[in-house]
C-alpha atoms as an extended CHARMM CRD file, in Angstrom:
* protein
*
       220  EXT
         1         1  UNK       CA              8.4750000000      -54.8320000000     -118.5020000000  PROA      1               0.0000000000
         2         2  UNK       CA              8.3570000000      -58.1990000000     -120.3230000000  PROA      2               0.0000000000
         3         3  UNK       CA             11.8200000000      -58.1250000000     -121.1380000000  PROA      3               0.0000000000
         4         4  UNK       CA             13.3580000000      -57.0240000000     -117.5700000000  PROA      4               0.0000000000
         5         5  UNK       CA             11.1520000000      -59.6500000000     -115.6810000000  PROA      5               0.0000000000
         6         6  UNK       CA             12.7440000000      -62.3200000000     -118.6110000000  PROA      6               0.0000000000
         7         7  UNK       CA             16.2250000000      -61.5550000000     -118.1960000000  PROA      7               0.0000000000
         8         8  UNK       CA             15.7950000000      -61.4340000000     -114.3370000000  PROA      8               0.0000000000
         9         9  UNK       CA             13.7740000000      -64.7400000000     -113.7900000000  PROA      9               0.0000000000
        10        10  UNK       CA             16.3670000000      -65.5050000000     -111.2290000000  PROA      10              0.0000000000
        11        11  UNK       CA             14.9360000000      -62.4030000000     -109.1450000000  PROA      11              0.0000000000
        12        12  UNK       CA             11.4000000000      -62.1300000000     -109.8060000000  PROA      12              0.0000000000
        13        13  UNK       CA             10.8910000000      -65.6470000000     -109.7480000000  PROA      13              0.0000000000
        14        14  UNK       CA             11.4240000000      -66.7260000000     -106.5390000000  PROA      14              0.0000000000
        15        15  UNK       CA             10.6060000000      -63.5070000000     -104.8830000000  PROA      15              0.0000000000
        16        16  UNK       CA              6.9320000000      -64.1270000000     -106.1310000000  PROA      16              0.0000000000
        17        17  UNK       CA              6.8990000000      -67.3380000000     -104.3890000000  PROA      17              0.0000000000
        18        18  UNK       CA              8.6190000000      -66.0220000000     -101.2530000000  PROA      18              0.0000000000
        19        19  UNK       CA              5.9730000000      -62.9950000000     -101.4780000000  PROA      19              0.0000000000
        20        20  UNK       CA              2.9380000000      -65.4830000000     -101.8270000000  PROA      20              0.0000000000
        21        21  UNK       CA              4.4640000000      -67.7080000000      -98.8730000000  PROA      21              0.0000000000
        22        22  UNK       CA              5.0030000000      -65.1500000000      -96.3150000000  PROA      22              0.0000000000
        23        23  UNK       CA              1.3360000000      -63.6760000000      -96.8240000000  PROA      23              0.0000000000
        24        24  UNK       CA             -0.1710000000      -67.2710000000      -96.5540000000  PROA      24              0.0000000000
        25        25  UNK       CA              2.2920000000      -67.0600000000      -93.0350000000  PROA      25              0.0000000000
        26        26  UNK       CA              1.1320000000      -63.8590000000      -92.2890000000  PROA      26              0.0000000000
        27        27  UNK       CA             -2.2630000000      -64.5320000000      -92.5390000000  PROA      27              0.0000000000
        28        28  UNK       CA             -2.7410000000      -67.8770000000      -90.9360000000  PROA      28              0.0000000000
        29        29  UNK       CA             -0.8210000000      -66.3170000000      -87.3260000000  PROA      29              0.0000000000
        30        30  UNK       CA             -0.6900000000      -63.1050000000      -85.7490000000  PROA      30              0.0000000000
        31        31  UNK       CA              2.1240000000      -61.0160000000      -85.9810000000  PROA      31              0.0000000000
        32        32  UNK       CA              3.4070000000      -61.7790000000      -82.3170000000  PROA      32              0.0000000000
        33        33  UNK       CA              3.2020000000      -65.6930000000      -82.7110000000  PROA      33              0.0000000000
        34        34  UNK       CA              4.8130000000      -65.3120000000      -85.8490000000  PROA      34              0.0000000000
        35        35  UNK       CA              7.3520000000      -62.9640000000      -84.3880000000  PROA      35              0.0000000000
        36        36  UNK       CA              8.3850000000      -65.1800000000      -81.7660000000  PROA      36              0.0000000000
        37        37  UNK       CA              8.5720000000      -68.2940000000      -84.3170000000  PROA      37              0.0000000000
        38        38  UNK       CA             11.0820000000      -66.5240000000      -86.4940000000  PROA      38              0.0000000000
        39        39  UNK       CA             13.2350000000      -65.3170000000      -83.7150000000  PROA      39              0.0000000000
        40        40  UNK       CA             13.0680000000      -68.4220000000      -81.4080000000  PROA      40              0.0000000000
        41        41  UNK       CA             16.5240000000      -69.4780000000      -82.4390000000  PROA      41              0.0000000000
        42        42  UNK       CA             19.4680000000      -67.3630000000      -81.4610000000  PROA      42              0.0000000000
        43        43  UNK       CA             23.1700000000      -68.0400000000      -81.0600000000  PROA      43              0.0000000000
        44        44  UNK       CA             26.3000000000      -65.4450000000      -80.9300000000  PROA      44              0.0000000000
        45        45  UNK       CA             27.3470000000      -66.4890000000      -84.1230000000  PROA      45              0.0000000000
        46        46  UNK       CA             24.3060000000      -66.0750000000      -86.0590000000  PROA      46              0.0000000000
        47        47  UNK       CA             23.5150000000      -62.3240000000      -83.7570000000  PROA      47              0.0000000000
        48        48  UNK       CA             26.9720000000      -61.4460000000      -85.6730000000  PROA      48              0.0000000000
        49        49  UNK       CA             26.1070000000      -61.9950000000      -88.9790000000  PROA      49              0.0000000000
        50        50  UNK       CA             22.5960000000      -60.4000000000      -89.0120000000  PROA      50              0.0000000000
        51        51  UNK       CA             23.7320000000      -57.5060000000      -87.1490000000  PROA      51              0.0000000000
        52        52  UNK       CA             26.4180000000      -56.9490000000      -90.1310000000  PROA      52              0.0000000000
        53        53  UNK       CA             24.0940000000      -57.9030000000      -92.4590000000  PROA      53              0.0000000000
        54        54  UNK       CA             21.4820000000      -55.4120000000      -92.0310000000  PROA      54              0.0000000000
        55        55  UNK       CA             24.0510000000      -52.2580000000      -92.7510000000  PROA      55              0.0000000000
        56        56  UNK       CA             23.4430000000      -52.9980000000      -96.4450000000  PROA      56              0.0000000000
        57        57  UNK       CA             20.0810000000      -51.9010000000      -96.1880000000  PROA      57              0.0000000000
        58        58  UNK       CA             21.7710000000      -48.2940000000      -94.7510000000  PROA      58              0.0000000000
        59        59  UNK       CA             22.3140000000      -45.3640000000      -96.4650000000  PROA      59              0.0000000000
        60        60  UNK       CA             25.6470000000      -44.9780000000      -96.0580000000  PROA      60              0.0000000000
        61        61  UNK       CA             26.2990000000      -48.5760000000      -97.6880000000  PROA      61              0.0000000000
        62        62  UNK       CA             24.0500000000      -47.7790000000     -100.1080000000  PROA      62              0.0000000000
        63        63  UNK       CA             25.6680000000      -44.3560000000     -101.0170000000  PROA      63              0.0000000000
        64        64  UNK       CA             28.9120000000      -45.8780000000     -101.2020000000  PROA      64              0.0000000000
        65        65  UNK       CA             27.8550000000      -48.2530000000     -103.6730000000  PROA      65              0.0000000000
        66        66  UNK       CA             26.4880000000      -45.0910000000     -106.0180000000  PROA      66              0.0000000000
        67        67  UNK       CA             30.0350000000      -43.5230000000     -105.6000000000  PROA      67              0.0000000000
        68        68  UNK       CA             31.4040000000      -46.5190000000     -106.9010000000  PROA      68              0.0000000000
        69        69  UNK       CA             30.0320000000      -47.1800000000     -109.9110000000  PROA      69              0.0000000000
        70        70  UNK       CA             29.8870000000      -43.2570000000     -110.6360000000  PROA      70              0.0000000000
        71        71  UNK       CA             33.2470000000      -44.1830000000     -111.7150000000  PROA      71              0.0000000000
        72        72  UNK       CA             32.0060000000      -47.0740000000     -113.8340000000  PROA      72              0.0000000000
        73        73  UNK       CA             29.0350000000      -45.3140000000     -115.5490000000  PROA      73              0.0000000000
        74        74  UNK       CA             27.1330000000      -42.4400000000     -114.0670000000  PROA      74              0.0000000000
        75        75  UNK       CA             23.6170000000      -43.9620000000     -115.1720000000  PROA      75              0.0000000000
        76        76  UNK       CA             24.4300000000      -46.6760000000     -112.6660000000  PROA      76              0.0000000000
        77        77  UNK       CA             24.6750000000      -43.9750000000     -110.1670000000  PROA      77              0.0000000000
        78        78  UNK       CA             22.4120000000      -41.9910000000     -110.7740000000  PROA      78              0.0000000000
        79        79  UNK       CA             19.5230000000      -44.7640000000     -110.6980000000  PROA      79              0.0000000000
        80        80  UNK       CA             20.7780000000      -46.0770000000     -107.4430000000  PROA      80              0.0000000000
        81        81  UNK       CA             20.6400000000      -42.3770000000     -105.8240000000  PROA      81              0.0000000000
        82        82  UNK       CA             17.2690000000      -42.2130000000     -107.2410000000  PROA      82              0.0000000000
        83        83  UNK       CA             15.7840000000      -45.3540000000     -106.3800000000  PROA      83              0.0000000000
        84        84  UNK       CA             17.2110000000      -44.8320000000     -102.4760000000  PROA      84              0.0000000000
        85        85  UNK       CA             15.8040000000      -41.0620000000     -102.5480000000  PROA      85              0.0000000000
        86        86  UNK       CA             12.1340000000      -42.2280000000     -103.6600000000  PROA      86              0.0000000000
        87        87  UNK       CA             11.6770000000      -45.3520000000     -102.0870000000  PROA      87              0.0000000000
        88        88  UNK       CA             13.0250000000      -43.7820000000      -98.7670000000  PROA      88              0.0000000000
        89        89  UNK       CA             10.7000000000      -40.7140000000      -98.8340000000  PROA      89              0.0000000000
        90        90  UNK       CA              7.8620000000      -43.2490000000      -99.6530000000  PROA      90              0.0000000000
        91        91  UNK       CA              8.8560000000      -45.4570000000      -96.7060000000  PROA      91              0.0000000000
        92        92  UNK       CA              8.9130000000      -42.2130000000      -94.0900000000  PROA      92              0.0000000000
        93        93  UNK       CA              5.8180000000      -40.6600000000      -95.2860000000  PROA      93              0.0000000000
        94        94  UNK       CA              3.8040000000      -44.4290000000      -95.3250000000  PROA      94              0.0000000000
        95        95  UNK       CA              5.7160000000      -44.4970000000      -91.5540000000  PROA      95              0.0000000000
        96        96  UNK       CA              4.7150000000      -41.0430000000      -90.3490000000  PROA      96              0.0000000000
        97        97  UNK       CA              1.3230000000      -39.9910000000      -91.9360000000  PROA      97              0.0000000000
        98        98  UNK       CA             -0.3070000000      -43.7300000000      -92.2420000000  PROA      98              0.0000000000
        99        99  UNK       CA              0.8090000000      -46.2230000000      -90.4610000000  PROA      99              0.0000000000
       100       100  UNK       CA              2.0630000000      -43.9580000000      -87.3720000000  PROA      100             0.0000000000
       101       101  UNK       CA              0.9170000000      -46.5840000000      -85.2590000000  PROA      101             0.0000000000
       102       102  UNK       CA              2.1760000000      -48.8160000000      -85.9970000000  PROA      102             0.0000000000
       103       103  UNK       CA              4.6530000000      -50.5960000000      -83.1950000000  PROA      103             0.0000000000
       104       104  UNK       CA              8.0930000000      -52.6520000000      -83.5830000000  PROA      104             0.0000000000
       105       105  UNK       CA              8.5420000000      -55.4530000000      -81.3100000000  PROA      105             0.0000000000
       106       106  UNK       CA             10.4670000000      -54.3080000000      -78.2990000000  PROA      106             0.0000000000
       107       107  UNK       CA              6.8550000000      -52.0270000000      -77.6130000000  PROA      107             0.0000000000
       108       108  UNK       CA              4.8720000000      -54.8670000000      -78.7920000000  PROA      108             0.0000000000
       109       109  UNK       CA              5.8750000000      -57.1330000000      -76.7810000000  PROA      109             0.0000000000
       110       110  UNK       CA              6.6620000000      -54.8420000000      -73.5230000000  PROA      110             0.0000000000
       111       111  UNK       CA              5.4020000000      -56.4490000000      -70.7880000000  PROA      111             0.0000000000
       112       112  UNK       CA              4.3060000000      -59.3650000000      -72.4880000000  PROA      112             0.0000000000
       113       113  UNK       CA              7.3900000000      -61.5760000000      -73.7550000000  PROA      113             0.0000000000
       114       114  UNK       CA             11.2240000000      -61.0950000000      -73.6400000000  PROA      114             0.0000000000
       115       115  UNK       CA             12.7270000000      -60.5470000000      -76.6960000000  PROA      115             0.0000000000
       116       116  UNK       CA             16.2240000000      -61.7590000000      -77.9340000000  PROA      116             0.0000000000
       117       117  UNK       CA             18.3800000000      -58.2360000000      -77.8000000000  PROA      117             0.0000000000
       118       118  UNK       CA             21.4550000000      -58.6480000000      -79.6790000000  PROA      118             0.0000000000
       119       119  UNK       CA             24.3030000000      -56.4920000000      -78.0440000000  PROA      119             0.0000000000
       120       120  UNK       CA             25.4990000000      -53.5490000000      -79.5470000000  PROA      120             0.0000000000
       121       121  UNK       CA             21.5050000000      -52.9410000000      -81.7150000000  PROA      121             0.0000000000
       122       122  UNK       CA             19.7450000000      -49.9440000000      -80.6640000000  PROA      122             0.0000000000
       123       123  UNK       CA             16.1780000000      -51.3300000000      -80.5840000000  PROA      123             0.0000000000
       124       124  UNK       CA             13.3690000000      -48.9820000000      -81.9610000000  PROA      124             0.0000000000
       125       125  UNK       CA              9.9730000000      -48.9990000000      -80.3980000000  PROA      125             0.0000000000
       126       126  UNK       CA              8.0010000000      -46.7840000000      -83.1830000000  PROA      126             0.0000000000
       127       127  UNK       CA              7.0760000000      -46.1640000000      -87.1280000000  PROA      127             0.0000000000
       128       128  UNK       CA              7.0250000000      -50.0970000000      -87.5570000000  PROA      128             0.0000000000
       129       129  UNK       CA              5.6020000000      -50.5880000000      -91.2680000000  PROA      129             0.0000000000
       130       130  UNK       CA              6.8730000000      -50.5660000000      -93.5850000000  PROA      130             0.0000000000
       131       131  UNK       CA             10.5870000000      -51.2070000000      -93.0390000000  PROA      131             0.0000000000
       132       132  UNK       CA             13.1400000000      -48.4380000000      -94.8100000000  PROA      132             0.0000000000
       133       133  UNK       CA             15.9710000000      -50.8570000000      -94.4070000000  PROA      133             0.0000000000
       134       134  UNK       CA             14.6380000000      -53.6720000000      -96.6140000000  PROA      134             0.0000000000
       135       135  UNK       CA             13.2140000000      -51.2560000000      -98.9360000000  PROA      135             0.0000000000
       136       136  UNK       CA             16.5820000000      -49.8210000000      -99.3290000000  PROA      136             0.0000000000
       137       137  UNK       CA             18.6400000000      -53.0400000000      -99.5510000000  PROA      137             0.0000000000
       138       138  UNK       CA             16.0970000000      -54.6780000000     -101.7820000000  PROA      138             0.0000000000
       139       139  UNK       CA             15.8760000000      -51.5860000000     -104.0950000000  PROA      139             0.0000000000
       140       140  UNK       CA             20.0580000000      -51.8080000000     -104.2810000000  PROA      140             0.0000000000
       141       141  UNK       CA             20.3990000000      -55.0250000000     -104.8810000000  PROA      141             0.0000000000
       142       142  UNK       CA             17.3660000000      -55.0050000000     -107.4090000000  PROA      142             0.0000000000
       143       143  UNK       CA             19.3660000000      -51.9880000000     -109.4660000000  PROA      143             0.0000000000
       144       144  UNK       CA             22.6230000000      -54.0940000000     -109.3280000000  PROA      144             0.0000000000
       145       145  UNK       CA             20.8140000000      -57.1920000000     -111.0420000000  PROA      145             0.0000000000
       146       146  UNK       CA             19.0870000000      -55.3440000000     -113.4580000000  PROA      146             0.0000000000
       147       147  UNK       CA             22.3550000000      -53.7780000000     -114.4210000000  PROA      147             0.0000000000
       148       148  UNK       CA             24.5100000000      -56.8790000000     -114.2550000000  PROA      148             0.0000000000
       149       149  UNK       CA             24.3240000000      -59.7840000000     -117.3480000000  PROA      149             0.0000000000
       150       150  UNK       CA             26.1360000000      -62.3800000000     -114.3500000000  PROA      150             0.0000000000
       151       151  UNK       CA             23.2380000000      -64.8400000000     -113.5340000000  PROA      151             0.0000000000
       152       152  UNK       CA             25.5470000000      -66.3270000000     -110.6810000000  PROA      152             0.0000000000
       153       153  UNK       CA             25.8000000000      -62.8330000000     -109.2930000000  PROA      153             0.0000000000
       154       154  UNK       CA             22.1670000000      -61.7990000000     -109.7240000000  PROA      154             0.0000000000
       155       155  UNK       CA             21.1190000000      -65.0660000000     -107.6620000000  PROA      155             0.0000000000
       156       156  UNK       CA             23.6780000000      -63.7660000000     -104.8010000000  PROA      156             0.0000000000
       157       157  UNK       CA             21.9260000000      -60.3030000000     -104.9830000000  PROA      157             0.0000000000
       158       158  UNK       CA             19.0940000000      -61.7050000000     -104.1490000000  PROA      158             0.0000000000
       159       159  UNK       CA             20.4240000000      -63.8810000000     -101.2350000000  PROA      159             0.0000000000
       160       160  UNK       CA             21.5930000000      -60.5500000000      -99.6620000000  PROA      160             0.0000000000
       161       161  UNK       CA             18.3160000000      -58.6720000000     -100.1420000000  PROA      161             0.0000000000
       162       162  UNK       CA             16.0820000000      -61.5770000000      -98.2120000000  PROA      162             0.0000000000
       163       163  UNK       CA             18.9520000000      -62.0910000000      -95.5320000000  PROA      163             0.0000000000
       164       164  UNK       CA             19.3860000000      -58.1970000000      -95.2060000000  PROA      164             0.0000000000
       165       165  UNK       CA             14.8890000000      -58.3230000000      -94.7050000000  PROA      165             0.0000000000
       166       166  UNK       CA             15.2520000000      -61.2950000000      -92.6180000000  PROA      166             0.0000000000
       167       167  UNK       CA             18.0810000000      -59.7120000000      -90.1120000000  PROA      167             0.0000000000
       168       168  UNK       CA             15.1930000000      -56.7860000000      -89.4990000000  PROA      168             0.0000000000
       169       169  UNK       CA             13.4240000000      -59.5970000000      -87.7440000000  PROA      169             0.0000000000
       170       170  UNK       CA             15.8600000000      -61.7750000000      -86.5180000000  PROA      170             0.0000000000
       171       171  UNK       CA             17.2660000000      -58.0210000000      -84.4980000000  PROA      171             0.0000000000
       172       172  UNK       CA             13.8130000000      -57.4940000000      -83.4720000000  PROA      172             0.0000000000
       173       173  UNK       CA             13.2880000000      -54.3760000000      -85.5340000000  PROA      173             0.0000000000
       174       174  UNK       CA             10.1870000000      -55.6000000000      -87.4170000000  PROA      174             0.0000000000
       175       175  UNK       CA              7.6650000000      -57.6320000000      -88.0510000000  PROA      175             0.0000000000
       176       176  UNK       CA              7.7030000000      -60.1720000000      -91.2990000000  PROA      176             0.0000000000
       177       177  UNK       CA              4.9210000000      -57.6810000000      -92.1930000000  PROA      177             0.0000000000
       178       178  UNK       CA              6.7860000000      -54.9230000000      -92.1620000000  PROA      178             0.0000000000
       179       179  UNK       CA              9.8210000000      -56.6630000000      -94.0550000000  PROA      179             0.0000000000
       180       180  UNK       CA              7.4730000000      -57.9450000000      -96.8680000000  PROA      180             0.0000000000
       181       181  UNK       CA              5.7580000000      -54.5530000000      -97.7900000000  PROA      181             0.0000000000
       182       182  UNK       CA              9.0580000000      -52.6460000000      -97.1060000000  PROA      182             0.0000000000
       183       183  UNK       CA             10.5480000000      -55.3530000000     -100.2400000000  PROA      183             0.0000000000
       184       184  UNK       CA              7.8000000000      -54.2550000000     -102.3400000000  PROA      184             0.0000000000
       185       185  UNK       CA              8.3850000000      -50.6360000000     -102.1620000000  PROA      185             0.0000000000
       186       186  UNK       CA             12.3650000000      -50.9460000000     -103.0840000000  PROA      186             0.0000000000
       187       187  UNK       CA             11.2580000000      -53.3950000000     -106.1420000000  PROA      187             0.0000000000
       188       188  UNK       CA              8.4200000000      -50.7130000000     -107.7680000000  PROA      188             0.0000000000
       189       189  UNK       CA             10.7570000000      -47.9010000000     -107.5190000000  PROA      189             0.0000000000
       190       190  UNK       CA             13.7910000000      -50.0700000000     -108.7460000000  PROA      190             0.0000000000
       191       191  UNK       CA             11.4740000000      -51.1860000000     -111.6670000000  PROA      191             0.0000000000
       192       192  UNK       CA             10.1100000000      -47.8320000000     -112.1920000000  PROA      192             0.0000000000
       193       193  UNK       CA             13.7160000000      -45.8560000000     -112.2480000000  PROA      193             0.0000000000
       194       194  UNK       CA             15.3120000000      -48.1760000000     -114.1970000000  PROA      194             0.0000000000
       195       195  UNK       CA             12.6320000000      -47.7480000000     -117.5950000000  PROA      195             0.0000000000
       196       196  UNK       CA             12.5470000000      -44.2320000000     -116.5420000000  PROA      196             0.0000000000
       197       197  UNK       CA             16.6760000000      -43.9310000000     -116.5440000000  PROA      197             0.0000000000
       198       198  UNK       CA             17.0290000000      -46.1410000000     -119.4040000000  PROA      198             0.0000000000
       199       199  UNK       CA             15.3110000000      -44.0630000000     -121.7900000000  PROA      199             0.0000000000
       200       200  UNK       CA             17.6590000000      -41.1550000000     -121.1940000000  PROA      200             0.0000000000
       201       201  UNK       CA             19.7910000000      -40.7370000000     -124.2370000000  PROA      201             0.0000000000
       202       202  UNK       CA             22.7000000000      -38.8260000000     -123.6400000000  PROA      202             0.0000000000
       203       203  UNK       CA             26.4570000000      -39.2160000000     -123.4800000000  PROA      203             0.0000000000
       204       204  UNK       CA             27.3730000000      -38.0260000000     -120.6050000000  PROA      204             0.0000000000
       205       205  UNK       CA             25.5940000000      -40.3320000000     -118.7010000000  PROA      205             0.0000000000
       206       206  UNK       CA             27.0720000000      -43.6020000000     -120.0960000000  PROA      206             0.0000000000
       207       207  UNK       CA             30.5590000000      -42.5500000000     -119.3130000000  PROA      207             0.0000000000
       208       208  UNK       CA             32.1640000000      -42.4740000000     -116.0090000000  PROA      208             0.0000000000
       209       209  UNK       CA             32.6790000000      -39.5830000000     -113.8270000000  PROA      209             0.0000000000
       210       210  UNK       CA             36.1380000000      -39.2080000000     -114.5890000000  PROA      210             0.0000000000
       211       211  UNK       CA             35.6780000000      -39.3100000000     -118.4110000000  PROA      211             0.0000000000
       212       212  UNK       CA             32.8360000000      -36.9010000000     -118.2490000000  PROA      212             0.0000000000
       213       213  UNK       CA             35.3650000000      -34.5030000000     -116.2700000000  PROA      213             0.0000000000
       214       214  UNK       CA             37.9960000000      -35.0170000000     -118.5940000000  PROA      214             0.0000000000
       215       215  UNK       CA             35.2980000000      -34.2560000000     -121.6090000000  PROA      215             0.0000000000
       216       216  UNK       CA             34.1470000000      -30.9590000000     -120.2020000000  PROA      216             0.0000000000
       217       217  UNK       CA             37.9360000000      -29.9050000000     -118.8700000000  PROA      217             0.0000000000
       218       218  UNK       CA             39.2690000000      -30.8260000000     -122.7880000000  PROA      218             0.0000000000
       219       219  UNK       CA             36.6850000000      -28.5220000000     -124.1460000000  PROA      219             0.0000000000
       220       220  UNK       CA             37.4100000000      -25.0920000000     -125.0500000000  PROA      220             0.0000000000
């Protein structure tokens, strides 16, 4: 654990300090006054980019990722299938069983205050915490730096996990709450998988998908 949080200091670094920073946030506001702050600002420009920006916490981007570096090495894949499959089912049983009451914004704040609806989002009015996008996106992006040596590339894996949790706000999907705890989830299981995968010592799964194919087709 030593060793992964020293070669990812870039990572684990500042999300500590962003993690320690929102809860001070969180805790000196409610939710709604801090909702509003965060999303006070809107312009078309910025509703594009944040409404593009939170497909990387989907499953489909996320999927696609895993098929792509199946043809690299299928470890890679196979810990990015993993970490979306656990932290996902964590996320939708903490949603349904737990936190059930929880409510997103556009419920929230029915009645009460007007939020910013960005054309073309589908806003959600239940199963608020924690957020299954920015568990997802944060457990991707977590796998690709802890696979990657590029520190120049892990620090822009990181930019795209907070923007991808801060476009759940900015849309009006979540709270910061919701976005914070729904980070935490994606980092344990992309911690956990990758010690877990790591230790598996077999062939097969440091080749690619192709060469594995060609292996088993060659053999008689």
């Amino acid at each position: 654990m030593r060793e992964i949080f020293r070669k990812n200091k870039v990572f684990f670094i500042p999300y500590i300090l962003l993690f320690l920073v929102s809860h001070m946030v969180i805790l000196s506001s409610t939710k709604g006054e801090l909702h509003r702050a965060l999303t006070a600002s809107h312009h078309k420009f910025s509703d594009q980019v944040f409404s593009t920006i939170t497909w990387l916490g989907h499953g489909s981007i996320i999927l696609l990722v895993a098929a792509i570096l199946i043809c690299m090495r299928i470890r890679w894949s196979v810990l990015i299938v993993s970490v979306f499959a656990l932290s996902g089912l964590t996320v939708q049983i903490l949603k349904r069983f737990v936190f059930f009451e929880a409510q997103r914004p556009k419920l929230y704040f029915q009645g009460k205050y007007d939020i910013h609806v960005v054309s073309g989002v589908d806003l959600h009015s239940f199963f608020s915490f924690p957020s299954g996008h920015t568990a997802s996106a944060f457990g991707l992006f977590l796998c690709l730096i802890l696979i990657t040596r590029n520190t120049f590339l892990k620090s822009i894996y990181f930019l795209l996990a907070v923007l991808t949790g801060y476009s759940r706000v900015y849309l009006s999907q979540h709270f910061l709450v919701d976005v914070v705890y729904g980070s935490l989830v994606g980092i344990i299981f992309s911690v956990s998988c990758f010690i877990y995968i790591e230790r598996i010592n077999n062939n097969w799964i440091d080749s690619s998908l192709q060469a594995y194919l060609k292996r088993s087709h060659d053999q008689p």
